[in-house]
N, C-alpha and C positions, 0 to 999 in steps of 0.2 A: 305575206307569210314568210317566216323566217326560217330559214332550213339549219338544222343543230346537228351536226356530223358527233353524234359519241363515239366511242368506241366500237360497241355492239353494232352500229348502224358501217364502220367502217370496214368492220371483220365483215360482213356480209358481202357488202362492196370486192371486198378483196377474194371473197371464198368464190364468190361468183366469178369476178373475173378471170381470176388462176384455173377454177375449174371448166370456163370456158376455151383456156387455152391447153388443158392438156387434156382434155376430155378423154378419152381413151376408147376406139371403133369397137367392132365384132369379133370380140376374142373367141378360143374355142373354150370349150365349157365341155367336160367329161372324162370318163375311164378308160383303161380296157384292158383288160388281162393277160398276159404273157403266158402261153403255157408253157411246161416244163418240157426241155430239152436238154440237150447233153451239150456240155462244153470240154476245151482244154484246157490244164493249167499246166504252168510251165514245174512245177516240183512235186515233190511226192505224195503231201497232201493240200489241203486249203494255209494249214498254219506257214507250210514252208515257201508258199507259192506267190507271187506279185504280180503274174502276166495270166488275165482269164479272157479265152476265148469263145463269145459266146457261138455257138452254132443252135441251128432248128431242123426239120426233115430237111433244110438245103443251105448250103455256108452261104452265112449273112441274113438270113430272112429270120423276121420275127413277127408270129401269127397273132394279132391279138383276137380275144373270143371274151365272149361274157361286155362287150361294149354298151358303150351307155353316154347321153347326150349326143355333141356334134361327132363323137369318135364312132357312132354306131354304124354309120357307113362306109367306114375303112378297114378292107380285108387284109392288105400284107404292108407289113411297112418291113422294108429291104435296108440291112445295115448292123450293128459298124463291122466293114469289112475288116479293119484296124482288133485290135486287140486291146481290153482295155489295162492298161498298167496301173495297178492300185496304190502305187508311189505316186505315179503324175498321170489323176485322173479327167483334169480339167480340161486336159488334151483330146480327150475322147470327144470324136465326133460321129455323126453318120447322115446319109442324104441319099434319099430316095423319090419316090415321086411323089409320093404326098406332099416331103418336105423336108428339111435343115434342122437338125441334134447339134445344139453345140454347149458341150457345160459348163457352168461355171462353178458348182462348188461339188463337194463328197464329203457323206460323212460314214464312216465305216461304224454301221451301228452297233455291234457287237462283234470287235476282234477278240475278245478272250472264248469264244466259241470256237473259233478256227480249227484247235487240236482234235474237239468231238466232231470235227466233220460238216459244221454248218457255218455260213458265212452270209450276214446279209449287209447290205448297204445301201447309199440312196445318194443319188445323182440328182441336182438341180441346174437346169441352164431355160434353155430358150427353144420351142418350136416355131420356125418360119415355115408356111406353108408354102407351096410352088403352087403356079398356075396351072398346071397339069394336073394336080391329084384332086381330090372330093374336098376337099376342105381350101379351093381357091375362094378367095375372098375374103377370108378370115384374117385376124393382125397375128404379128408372131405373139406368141403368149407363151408364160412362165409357166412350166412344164415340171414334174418329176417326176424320176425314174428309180425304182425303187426293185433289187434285186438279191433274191435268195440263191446260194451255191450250196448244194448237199453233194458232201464226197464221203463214198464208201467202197472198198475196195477197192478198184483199178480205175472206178467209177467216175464223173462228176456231175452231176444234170444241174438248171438252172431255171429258175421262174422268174417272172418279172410283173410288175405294175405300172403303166405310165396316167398318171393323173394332170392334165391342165389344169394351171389353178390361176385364172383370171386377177390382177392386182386392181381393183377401180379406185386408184387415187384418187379422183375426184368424191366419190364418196366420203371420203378419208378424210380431205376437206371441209365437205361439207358438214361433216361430225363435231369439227374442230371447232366451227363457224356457229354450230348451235351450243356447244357447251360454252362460249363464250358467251349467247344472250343469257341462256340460261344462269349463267353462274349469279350469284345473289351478291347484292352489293352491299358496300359499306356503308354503314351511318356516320358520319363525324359527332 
């Protein structure tokens, strides 16, 4: 019997073996809510301000409530002690015992709000968990962090979201691998 390597028979070959080499472990998978706190900014309101500090009932700790998936069993994640500067945000880290904040992009969702007093944005990097906290065992996983500033009077409080958001390349792959059998051929 004679074996006929087509195309569709090679994408498979390859979808398979690429997604056997980066298969991707036990990422976390879930939510969890940030309640509203009070933070510092460094100027007189959100528009004139670059340096926001966030605080909770105790500097650095941030509570999450309303959790959901692998995050339902983590009560305080501690951090950033640092200050986040919204010029150079990608700087911003924090590391606690669950685990390692480090980001890599920002997108300041709406600055022409700032003057009315509301400022949100959203932070994307990486969480590595530690061997220490509830979530040992897990791989680092693509993370965001997505945060609201309301300032009024003398005021500023803050809210936050952090969502894991699992990337399964190999899936992604494997997608590539079926539109390719799937795709309909030509007649000459």
């Amino acid at each position: 019997m004679k074996l006929t390597l087509t195309l569709p028979v090679l994408v498979i070959i390859l979808t398979l073996t690429l997604s056997a080499g980066i298969a991707q472990g036990d990422m976390i998978e879930g939510s969890g809510t940030i309640g509203a706190y009070w933070a510092e900014i460094d100027g007189l309101n959100l528009a004139s301000s670059s340096i926001f500090t966030p605080f909770a009932p105790a500097p650095a700790t941030m509570y999450l409530v309303g959790k959901s998936g692998d995050l339902a069993g983590v009560g305080v994640l501690t951090g950033p002690a640092a200050p986040l500067d919204i010029n150079t945000p990608t700087l911003w880290t924090f590391s606690n015992s669950e685990g390692d904040w480090s980001t890599s992009s920002f997108v300041n969702v709406n600055p022409a709000a700032a003057p009315g007093g509301y400022l949100e944005f959203l932070l994307t990097g990486v969480f590595t968990p530690k061997s220490t906290g509830t979530l040992f065992g897990f791989d680092p996983t693509p993370a965001r962090l997505r945060i609201a500033l309301n300032h009024g009077g003398a005021s500023t409080s803050w809210s936050g979201t952090m969502n894991m958001v699992p990337e399964p390349m190999s899936m992604s792959i494997l997608a590539l691998g079926a539109m390719t059998i799937l795709k309909p051929k030509r007649r000459k």
